[in-house]
C-alpha positions, 0 to 999 in steps of 0.5 A: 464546502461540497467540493474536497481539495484534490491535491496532487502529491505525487511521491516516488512510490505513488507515482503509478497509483497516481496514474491509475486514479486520473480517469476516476478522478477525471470522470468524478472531479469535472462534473462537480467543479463548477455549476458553469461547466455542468451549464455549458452545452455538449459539443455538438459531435456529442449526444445528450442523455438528459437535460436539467432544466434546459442543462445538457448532459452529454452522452460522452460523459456517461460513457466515460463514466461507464468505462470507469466503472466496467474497468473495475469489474462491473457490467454495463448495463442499462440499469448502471447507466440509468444510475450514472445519468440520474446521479449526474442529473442530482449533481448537475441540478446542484451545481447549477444551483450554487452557480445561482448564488454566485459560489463558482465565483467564492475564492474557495471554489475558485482555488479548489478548481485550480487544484482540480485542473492541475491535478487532472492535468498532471495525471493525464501527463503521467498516463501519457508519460507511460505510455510513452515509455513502456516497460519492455520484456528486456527491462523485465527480465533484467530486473528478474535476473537481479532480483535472482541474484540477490535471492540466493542462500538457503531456507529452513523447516524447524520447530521451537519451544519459546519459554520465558525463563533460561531455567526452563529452556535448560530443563527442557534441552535436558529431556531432548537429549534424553528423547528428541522425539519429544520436542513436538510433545514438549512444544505442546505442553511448554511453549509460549508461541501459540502460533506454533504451538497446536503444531508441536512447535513447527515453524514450516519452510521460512528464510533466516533473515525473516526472523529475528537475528539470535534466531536467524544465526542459531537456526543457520549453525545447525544440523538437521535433526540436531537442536540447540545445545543452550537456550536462544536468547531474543527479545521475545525470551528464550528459544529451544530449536530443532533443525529438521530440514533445509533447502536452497532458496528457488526463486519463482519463474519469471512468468509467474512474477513479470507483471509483479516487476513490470510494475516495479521497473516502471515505478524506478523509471517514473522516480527516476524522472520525477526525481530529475524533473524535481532536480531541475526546478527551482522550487522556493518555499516562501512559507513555514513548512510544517505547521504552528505549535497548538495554542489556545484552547487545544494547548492544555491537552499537551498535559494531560498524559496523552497526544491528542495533536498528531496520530503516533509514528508507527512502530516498526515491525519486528525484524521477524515474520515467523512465530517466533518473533510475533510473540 
Protein backbone atom coordinates (compact mmCIF):
# COMPACT_ATOMS: atom_id res chain seq x y z
CA UNK A 1 0.00 0.00 0.00
CA UNK A 2 0.91 3.81 -0.77
CA UNK A 3 -0.53 4.94 2.45
CA UNK A 4 1.96 3.88 6.02
CA UNK A 5 0.25 3.45 9.29
CA UNK A 6 0.27 6.57 11.62
CA UNK A 7 -0.18 5.01 15.01
CA UNK A 8 -0.36 7.08 17.60
CA UNK A 9 2.03 6.14 20.67
CA UNK A 10 2.03 8.53 23.01
CA UNK A 11 4.73 7.71 25.88
CA UNK A 12 5.61 9.64 28.91
CA UNK A 13 8.65 11.23 27.32
CA UNK A 14 7.15 11.76 23.72
CA UNK A 15 4.46 13.45 24.73
CA UNK A 16 5.47 16.80 23.56
CA UNK A 17 7.20 15.61 20.37
CA UNK A 18 3.78 14.30 19.70
CA UNK A 19 2.32 17.71 20.00
CA UNK A 20 4.70 19.17 17.72
CA UNK A 21 4.12 16.52 14.79
CA UNK A 22 0.46 16.98 14.54
CA UNK A 23 0.20 20.19 12.07
CA UNK A 24 2.98 18.25 10.00
CA UNK A 25 1.12 14.92 10.15
CA UNK A 26 -2.03 16.87 9.81
CA UNK A 27 -1.20 18.83 6.68
CA UNK A 28 0.71 15.44 5.01
CA UNK A 29 -1.64 12.78 6.38
CA UNK A 30 -5.19 14.11 5.18
CA UNK A 31 -4.72 14.83 1.70
CA UNK A 32 -3.37 11.26 1.12
CA UNK A 33 -6.08 9.31 3.24
CA UNK A 34 -8.64 8.88 0.67
CA UNK A 35 -9.10 9.33 -2.92
CA UNK A 36 -12.95 10.60 -1.48
CA UNK A 37 -11.79 13.49 0.59
CA UNK A 38 -9.24 14.87 -1.94
CA UNK A 39 -12.57 14.44 -4.48
CA UNK A 40 -14.62 16.28 -2.30
CA UNK A 41 -15.15 20.23 -3.04
CA UNK A 42 -13.84 23.19 -0.70
CA UNK A 43 -16.08 24.91 1.60
CA UNK A 44 -17.27 27.53 -0.17
CA UNK A 45 -15.74 30.51 2.29
CA UNK A 46 -12.49 28.47 0.59
CA UNK A 47 -10.65 29.37 -2.74
CA UNK A 48 -9.42 26.88 -4.99
CA UNK A 49 -5.53 26.96 -6.13
CA UNK A 50 -6.04 24.35 -9.08
CA UNK A 51 -8.42 21.38 -10.09
CA UNK A 52 -7.56 17.94 -11.26
CA UNK A 53 -9.96 16.81 -13.56
CA UNK A 54 -12.64 18.83 -12.17
CA UNK A 55 -11.11 17.82 -8.17
CA UNK A 56 -10.53 21.11 -6.22
CA UNK A 57 -7.98 21.84 -4.41
CA UNK A 58 -8.60 24.61 -1.92
CA UNK A 59 -6.34 27.50 -1.35
CA UNK A 60 -6.68 26.56 2.73
CA UNK A 61 -4.97 23.47 2.14
CA UNK A 62 -2.01 25.17 0.63
CA UNK A 63 -1.66 27.60 3.30
CA UNK A 64 -1.71 25.19 5.91
CA UNK A 65 0.57 23.51 3.96
CA UNK A 66 2.80 26.67 3.90
CA UNK A 67 2.61 27.33 7.53
CA UNK A 68 4.00 24.17 8.11
CA UNK A 69 6.86 24.74 6.06
CA UNK A 70 7.81 28.70 6.99
CA UNK A 71 7.39 27.27 10.56
CA UNK A 72 10.51 25.22 9.84
CA UNK A 73 12.52 28.02 8.39
CA UNK A 74 11.73 28.09 4.96
CA UNK A 75 10.29 31.63 3.00
CA UNK A 76 7.49 31.58 1.52
CA UNK A 77 7.67 32.11 -1.76
CA UNK A 78 5.68 31.80 -4.83
CA UNK A 79 7.98 28.99 -5.97
CA UNK A 80 7.43 26.99 -2.51
CA UNK A 81 3.71 27.13 -3.07
CA UNK A 82 4.06 26.45 -6.73
CA UNK A 83 5.56 23.39 -5.36
CA UNK A 84 2.92 22.60 -2.62
CA UNK A 85 -0.05 22.89 -5.38
CA UNK A 86 1.88 20.72 -7.87
CA UNK A 87 2.65 18.06 -5.41
CA UNK A 88 -0.78 18.02 -4.03
CA UNK A 89 -2.03 17.93 -7.82
CA UNK A 90 0.33 14.58 -8.45
CA UNK A 91 -1.16 13.25 -4.99
CA UNK A 92 -4.91 14.23 -5.50
CA UNK A 93 -4.66 12.74 -9.47
CA UNK A 94 -3.44 9.45 -7.55
CA UNK A 95 -5.84 9.37 -5.07
CA UNK A 96 -8.81 9.87 -7.32
CA UNK A 97 -7.32 6.98 -9.32
CA UNK A 98 -7.21 4.41 -6.41
CA UNK A 99 -11.03 5.75 -5.22
CA UNK A 100 -11.63 4.44 -9.28
CA UNK A 101 -10.78 1.05 -8.15
CA UNK A 102 -12.48 1.00 -5.44
CA UNK A 103 -9.03 0.83 -2.76
CA UNK A 104 -10.62 3.78 -0.33
CA UNK A 105 -12.96 0.86 0.22
CA UNK A 106 -10.11 -2.22 0.55
CA UNK A 107 -10.15 -2.85 4.91
CA UNK A 108 -6.55 -1.74 4.72
CA UNK A 109 -7.13 1.70 3.73
CA UNK A 110 -10.12 1.57 5.66
CA UNK A 111 -8.07 0.45 9.05
CA UNK A 112 -5.32 2.84 7.94
CA UNK A 113 -7.73 5.72 8.03
CA UNK A 114 -9.01 5.13 11.20
CA UNK A 115 -5.55 5.20 12.52
CA UNK A 116 -4.93 8.57 10.71
CA UNK A 117 -7.98 10.03 12.23
CA UNK A 118 -7.39 8.92 15.84
CA UNK A 119 -4.08 10.20 15.79
CA UNK A 120 -4.77 13.44 14.02
CA UNK A 121 -7.49 13.82 16.63
CA UNK A 122 -5.19 12.88 19.85
CA UNK A 123 -2.71 15.47 18.53
CA UNK A 124 -4.97 17.97 18.18
CA UNK A 125 -5.96 17.22 21.90
CA UNK A 126 -2.85 17.24 23.22
CA UNK A 127 -2.09 20.87 21.52
CA UNK A 128 -5.17 22.23 23.03
CA UNK A 129 -4.39 20.38 26.40
CA UNK A 130 -1.10 22.72 26.36
CA UNK A 131 -2.55 25.33 25.69
CA UNK A 132 -4.84 24.86 28.22
CA UNK A 133 -2.35 24.50 30.81
CA UNK A 134 0.56 26.74 30.12
CA UNK A 135 3.79 26.55 31.85
CA UNK A 136 4.01 29.82 33.97
CA UNK A 137 7.17 31.66 34.95
CA UNK A 138 6.39 30.15 38.94
CA UNK A 139 6.47 26.55 37.37
CA UNK A 140 9.79 27.74 35.88
CA UNK A 141 11.52 28.99 38.37
CA UNK A 142 10.49 26.27 40.86
CA UNK A 143 11.83 23.85 38.65
CA UNK A 144 15.33 25.92 38.55
CA UNK A 145 15.57 26.27 42.25
CA UNK A 146 15.32 22.41 42.61
CA UNK A 147 17.62 21.62 39.76
CA UNK A 148 20.18 24.42 41.78
CA UNK A 149 19.56 22.39 44.84
CA UNK A 150 20.70 19.18 43.49
CA UNK A 151 23.60 20.68 41.58
CA UNK A 152 25.86 21.62 44.45
CA UNK A 153 29.19 20.14 45.06
CA UNK A 154 32.48 20.69 43.33
CA UNK A 155 34.13 20.12 39.70
CA UNK A 156 37.79 19.48 39.24
CA UNK A 157 40.56 20.41 36.48
CA UNK A 158 43.15 17.24 36.57
CA UNK A 159 45.40 15.39 34.22
CA UNK A 160 46.03 11.63 33.95
CA UNK A 161 48.13 8.98 32.76
CA UNK A 162 46.13 5.55 31.93
CA UNK A 163 48.53 2.58 31.48
CA UNK A 164 47.59 -0.90 31.21
CA UNK A 165 49.87 -2.43 33.74
CA UNK A 166 50.14 -1.49 37.62
CA UNK A 167 54.07 -1.75 37.17
CA UNK A 168 54.22 0.76 34.79
CA UNK A 169 51.84 3.30 36.81
CA UNK A 170 54.13 2.46 39.80
CA UNK A 171 57.16 3.38 37.49
CA UNK A 172 55.68 6.38 36.57
CA UNK A 173 54.57 8.05 40.11
CA UNK A 174 58.30 7.27 41.14
CA UNK A 175 59.52 9.77 38.42
CA UNK A 176 56.70 12.36 39.67
CA UNK A 177 57.80 12.27 43.01
CA UNK A 178 61.16 12.78 41.48
CA UNK A 179 59.91 15.75 39.11
CA UNK A 180 56.19 16.58 38.83
CA UNK A 181 56.57 18.65 36.46
CA UNK A 182 56.92 16.16 34.08
CA UNK A 183 53.47 14.66 34.32
CA UNK A 184 52.53 16.43 31.06
CA UNK A 185 55.94 14.98 29.25
CA UNK A 186 55.07 11.72 30.89
CA UNK A 187 51.34 11.86 29.71
CA UNK A 188 52.82 12.58 26.26
CA UNK A 189 54.93 9.63 26.13
CA UNK A 190 53.06 6.66 28.05
CA UNK A 191 49.46 7.48 28.18
CA UNK A 192 47.22 5.21 26.60
CA UNK A 193 43.96 7.67 26.50
CA UNK A 194 44.51 9.69 23.13
CA UNK A 195 41.83 11.70 23.88
CA UNK A 196 44.08 13.59 26.68
CA UNK A 197 47.20 12.54 25.68
CA UNK A 198 48.18 15.47 22.76
CA UNK A 199 47.20 17.61 25.90
CA UNK A 200 49.80 16.21 28.18
CA UNK A 201 46.96 14.32 29.97
CA UNK A 202 44.50 17.24 30.63
CA UNK A 203 41.08 16.36 31.45
CA UNK A 204 39.89 20.03 31.74
CA UNK A 205 36.90 21.38 34.18
CA UNK A 206 34.81 17.96 34.65
CA UNK A 207 32.45 16.80 37.50
CA UNK A 208 33.47 13.47 39.51
CA UNK A 209 30.24 11.88 39.02
CA UNK A 210 31.06 12.08 35.27
CA UNK A 211 33.66 9.71 35.51
CA UNK A 212 34.03 6.47 36.56
CA UNK A 213 33.83 5.87 40.57
CA UNK A 214 37.46 4.64 41.23
CA UNK A 215 38.26 7.81 39.25
CA UNK A 216 35.67 9.82 40.84
CA UNK A 217 36.64 8.90 44.49
CA UNK A 218 40.46 9.17 43.87
CA UNK A 219 40.31 12.80 42.17
CA UNK A 220 37.79 13.86 45.15
CA UNK A 221 40.86 12.91 48.18
CA UNK A 222 43.33 15.03 46.50
CA UNK A 223 45.16 18.14 47.03
CA UNK A 224 45.60 20.49 44.36
CA UNK A 225 48.83 19.90 42.83
CA UNK A 226 49.29 16.74 44.61
CA UNK A 227 48.99 13.19 42.61
CA UNK A 228 48.15 10.02 43.62
CA UNK A 229 50.46 8.02 45.59
CA UNK A 230 49.41 4.48 43.88
CA UNK A 231 48.04 3.69 40.55
CA UNK A 232 43.99 4.13 40.12
CA UNK A 233 42.37 0.93 39.16
CA UNK A 234 39.06 1.06 36.78
CA UNK A 235 37.96 -0.84 34.16
CA UNK A 236 39.71 0.89 31.46
CA UNK A 237 43.42 -0.10 33.64
CA UNK A 238 45.30 1.89 35.81
CA UNK A 239 45.12 5.70 36.12
CA UNK A 240 48.00 7.97 37.64
CA UNK A 241 46.45 11.48 38.48
CA UNK A 242 47.35 14.89 39.42
CA UNK A 243 44.93 17.58 40.92
CA UNK A 244 45.35 20.95 39.57
CA UNK A 245 42.68 22.68 40.58
CA UNK A 246 39.27 22.73 41.78
CA UNK A 247 36.25 24.80 42.05
CA UNK A 248 32.28 25.00 43.10
CA UNK A 249 29.91 24.05 40.68
CA UNK A 250 27.84 27.40 39.58
CA UNK A 251 24.87 26.57 37.97
CA UNK A 252 24.12 28.57 34.75
CA UNK A 253 21.34 31.69 35.08
CA UNK A 254 17.97 30.71 35.14
CA UNK A 255 17.51 33.07 31.92
CA UNK A 256 19.83 31.30 29.97
CA UNK A 257 17.89 27.65 30.86
CA UNK A 258 14.10 28.76 31.35
CA UNK A 259 13.27 27.52 27.80
CA UNK A 260 15.33 24.30 28.44
CA UNK A 261 12.87 23.75 31.92
CA UNK A 262 9.85 24.94 30.31
CA UNK A 263 9.76 22.38 28.29
CA UNK A 264 11.07 19.89 31.07
CA UNK A 265 7.80 20.96 33.46
CA UNK A 266 5.43 20.78 30.67
CA UNK A 267 6.65 17.31 29.86
CA UNK A 268 6.17 16.35 33.90
CA UNK A 269 2.49 17.89 33.73
CA UNK A 270 1.67 16.15 30.50
CA UNK A 271 3.03 12.56 32.01
CA UNK A 272 1.60 13.18 35.07
CA UNK A 273 -2.03 13.51 32.94
CA UNK A 274 -1.37 10.84 30.63
CA UNK A 275 -0.19 8.66 33.43
CA UNK A 276 -3.82 9.33 35.23
CA UNK A 277 -5.81 9.50 32.20
CA UNK A 278 -4.01 5.55 31.53
CA UNK A 279 -4.87 4.94 35.27
CA UNK A 280 -8.34 5.52 35.13
CA UNK A 281 -9.14 3.46 31.73
CA UNK A 282 -9.86 0.03 31.59
CA UNK A 283 -7.55 -1.14 29.11
CA UNK A 284 -8.10 -5.37 28.14
CA UNK A 285 -5.63 -6.94 26.34
CA UNK A 286 -7.55 -9.62 24.52
CA UNK A 287 -4.49 -10.67 22.22
CA UNK A 288 -0.72 -11.84 23.19
CA UNK A 289 1.36 -8.90 23.64
CA UNK A 290 4.50 -9.54 22.26
CA UNK A 291 4.95 -11.21 19.07
CA UNK A 292 5.22 -15.26 18.25
CA UNK A 293 8.79 -17.04 18.31
CA UNK A 294 10.08 -17.52 14.41
CA UNK A 295 9.24 -20.38 12.80
CA UNK A 296 9.92 -21.90 9.34
CA UNK A 297 11.98 -20.87 7.15
CA UNK A 298 13.67 -17.66 9.50
CA UNK A 299 13.99 -20.62 12.47
CA UNK A 300 17.58 -21.83 11.24
CA UNK A 301 18.99 -18.68 11.51
CA UNK A 302 18.49 -18.74 15.54
CA UNK A 303 21.81 -21.31 14.96
CA UNK A 304 23.97 -20.08 13.08
CA UNK A 305 25.95 -17.89 15.89
CA UNK A 306 24.28 -14.88 15.05
CA UNK A 307 20.71 -12.57 16.09
CA UNK A 308 19.49 -12.03 13.06
CA UNK A 309 15.48 -11.69 14.46
CA UNK A 310 15.84 -8.57 16.85
CA UNK A 311 18.11 -5.46 16.66
CA UNK A 312 20.44 -5.87 20.29
CA UNK A 313 19.84 -3.93 23.48
CA UNK A 314 22.00 -0.99 23.52
CA UNK A 315 24.49 -1.09 25.55
CA UNK A 316 24.88 1.40 28.35
CA UNK A 317 27.09 4.05 28.48
CA UNK A 318 29.90 3.74 30.77
CA UNK A 319 29.50 5.67 33.82
CA UNK A 320 32.12 8.29 32.63
CA UNK A 321 31.95 11.18 29.89
CA UNK A 322 35.59 12.07 30.14
CA UNK A 323 38.77 10.39 28.49
CA UNK A 324 39.23 8.62 30.90
CA UNK A 325 36.36 6.39 30.94
CA UNK A 326 36.19 6.25 26.91
CA UNK A 327 39.09 4.20 26.81
Amino acid sequence: MLIKSRVLFIGAASALALAACGPKESANAAPAASGKASTSAPAAKDGVAATVNGTAISTATVDMMVKERTSQGQPDTPELRKAIVDNLAMQTLVANEGTKKGLDKTDDVKRQLELIKQSMTANAFIQDWIKANPVTDEMVKAEYDKMVGTAGGTEFKARHILVKEEAEAKSIIAKLKKDAKAFASLAKEKSNDPGSKVNGGDLGWFNPASMVPEFGAAVAKLEKGKFTDEPVKSQFGYHVIMLEDSRPITPPPLEQLKEQLKQQVQRTNMKAYLDKLKADAKIVYTTPVAAPAATGAAAPAAHDGHDHGAAPAPAEAPAAATPAASK
